[in-house]
C-alpha positions in Angstrom: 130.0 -32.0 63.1 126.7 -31.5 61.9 124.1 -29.0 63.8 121.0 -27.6 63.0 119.5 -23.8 63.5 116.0 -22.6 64.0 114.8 -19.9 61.9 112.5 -18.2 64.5 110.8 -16.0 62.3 109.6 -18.4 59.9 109.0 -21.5 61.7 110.6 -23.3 59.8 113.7 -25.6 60.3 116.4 -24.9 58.7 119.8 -27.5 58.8 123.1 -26.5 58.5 125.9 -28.7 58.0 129.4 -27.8 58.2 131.4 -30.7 57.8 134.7 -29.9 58.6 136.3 -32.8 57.1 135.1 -32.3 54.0 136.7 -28.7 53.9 140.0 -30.2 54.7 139.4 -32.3 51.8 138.7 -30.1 49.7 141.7 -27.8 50.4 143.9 -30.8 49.5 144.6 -31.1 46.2 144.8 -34.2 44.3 148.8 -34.1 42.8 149.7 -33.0 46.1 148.8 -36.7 47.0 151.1 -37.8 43.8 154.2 -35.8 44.3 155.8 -39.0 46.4 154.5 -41.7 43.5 155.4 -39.3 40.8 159.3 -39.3 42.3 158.8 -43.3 43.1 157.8 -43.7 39.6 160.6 -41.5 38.1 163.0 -43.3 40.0 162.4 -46.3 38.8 161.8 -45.5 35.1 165.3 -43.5 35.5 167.0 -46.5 36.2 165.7 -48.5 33.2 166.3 -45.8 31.0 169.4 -45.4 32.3 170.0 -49.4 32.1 169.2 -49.3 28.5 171.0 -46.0 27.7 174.5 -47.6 29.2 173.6 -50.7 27.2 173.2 -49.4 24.3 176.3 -46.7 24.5 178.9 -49.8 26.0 177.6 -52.2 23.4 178.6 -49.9 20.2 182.1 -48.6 20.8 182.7 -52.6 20.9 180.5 -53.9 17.9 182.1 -50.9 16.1 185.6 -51.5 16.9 185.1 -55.5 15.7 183.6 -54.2 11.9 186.2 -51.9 11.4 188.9 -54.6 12.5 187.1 -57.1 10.2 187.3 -54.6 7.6 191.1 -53.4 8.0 192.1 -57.3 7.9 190.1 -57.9 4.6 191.5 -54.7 3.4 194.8 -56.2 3.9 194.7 -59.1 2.5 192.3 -57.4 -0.6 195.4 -55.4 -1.4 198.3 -57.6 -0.8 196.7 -59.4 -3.8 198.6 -56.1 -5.9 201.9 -57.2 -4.5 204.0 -58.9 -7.6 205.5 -62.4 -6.4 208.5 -61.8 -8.3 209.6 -58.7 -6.9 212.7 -59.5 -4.4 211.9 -59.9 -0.1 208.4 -61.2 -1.3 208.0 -62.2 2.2 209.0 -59.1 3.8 207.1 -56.8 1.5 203.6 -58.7 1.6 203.8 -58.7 5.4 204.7 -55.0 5.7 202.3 -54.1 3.0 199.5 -55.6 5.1 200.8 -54.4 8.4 200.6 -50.6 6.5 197.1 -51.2 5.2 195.8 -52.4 9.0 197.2 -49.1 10.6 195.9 -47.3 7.9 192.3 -48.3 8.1 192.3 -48.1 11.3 193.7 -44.6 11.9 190.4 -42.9 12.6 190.9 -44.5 16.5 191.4 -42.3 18.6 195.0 -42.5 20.9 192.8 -43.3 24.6 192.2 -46.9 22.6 195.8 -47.2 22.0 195.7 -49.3 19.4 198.8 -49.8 18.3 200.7 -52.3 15.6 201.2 -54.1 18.2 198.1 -55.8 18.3 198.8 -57.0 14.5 199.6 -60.1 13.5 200.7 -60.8 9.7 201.4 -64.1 8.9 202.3 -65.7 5.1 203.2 -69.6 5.3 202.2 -72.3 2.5 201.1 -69.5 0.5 198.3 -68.4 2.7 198.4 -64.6 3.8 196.8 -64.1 7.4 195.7 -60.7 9.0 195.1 -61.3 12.8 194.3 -58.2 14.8 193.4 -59.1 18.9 192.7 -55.9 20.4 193.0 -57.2 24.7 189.2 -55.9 26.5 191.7 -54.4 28.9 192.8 -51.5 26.8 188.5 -50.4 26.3 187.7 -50.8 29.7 190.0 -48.0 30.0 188.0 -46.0 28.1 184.7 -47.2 28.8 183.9 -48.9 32.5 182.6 -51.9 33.1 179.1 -51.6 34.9 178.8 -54.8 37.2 175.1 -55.8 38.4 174.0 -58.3 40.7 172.4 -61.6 39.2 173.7 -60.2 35.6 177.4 -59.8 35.5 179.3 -57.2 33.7 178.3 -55.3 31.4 179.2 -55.3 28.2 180.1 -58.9 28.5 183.0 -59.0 26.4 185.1 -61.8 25.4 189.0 -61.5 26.7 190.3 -60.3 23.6 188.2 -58.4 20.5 189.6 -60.8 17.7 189.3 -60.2 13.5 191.0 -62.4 11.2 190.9 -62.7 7.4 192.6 -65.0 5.3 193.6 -65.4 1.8 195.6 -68.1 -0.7 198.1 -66.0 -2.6 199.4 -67.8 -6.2 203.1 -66.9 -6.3 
């Protein structure tokens, strides 16, 4: 409220204005006015940092898995090639041989993935050797959860089974 003061000794007029407002304002500082947006804004960049974070960590383990499965069936059939035809149980020996090769290459998994042989499949008809390895989506999601959103889906969206296959015509 403004209000004015007579000087009487000098004749003159002097205002003063206190406005009380203005001191109220001025004791309020401006961040005090942000801490709520600054914990709004955090919020929300959390959660797509946090989005993309998940994204990224779900989406390796997966893509990694699938390389080094490509890699351990073309490894197996790469080496079968050493494997003489003549040598007795041809059959027997180039499936095993293969068999060996996968579940060496892949021995750097660690046992929660329980990967095991039996997710193998060696095959040798017409002389074609085939390395199948179908590792079910069920045994990672033991490992690593499925996040489920609303209007997306799962995520990683992953096919049922993680399949690698190589193949190669062996001349016996």
């Amino acid at each position: 409220m403004p209000f004015s003061v007579k000087n009487l000794c000098c004749s003159k007029v002097v205002d003063v204005r206190v406005d009380v407002e203005m001191k109220t304002r001025a004791q309020q500082t401006f961040p005090d006015k942000q801490q709520g947006a600054a914990a709004i804004e955090f919020a929300a960049v959390f959660v797509v940092f946090f989005a993309v974070f998940y994204g990224v960590v779900s989406y390796s383990l997966p893509l990694l898995m699938m390389q080094s499965f490509n890699a351990a069936a073309s490894e197996a059939v790469r080496r079968s090639v050493a494997l003489s035809p003549t040598v007795t149980n041809y059959n027997s020996l180039l499936k095993s041989q293969a068999q060996s090769v996968v579940m060496s290459q892949l021995s750097w998994m660690p046992p929660a993935l329980g990967f095991s042989a039996s997710y193998t499949n060696v095959t040798y008809t017409a002389g074609v050797l085939t390395v199948t390895i179908q590792y079910p989506k069920t045994r990672l999601t033991q490992v690593l959860p499925l996040l489920t959103l609303p209007g997306i889906g799962e995520i990683p969206r992953l096919p049922t089974n993680l399949t690698a296959q190589a193949s190669l015509q062996l001349v016996p």
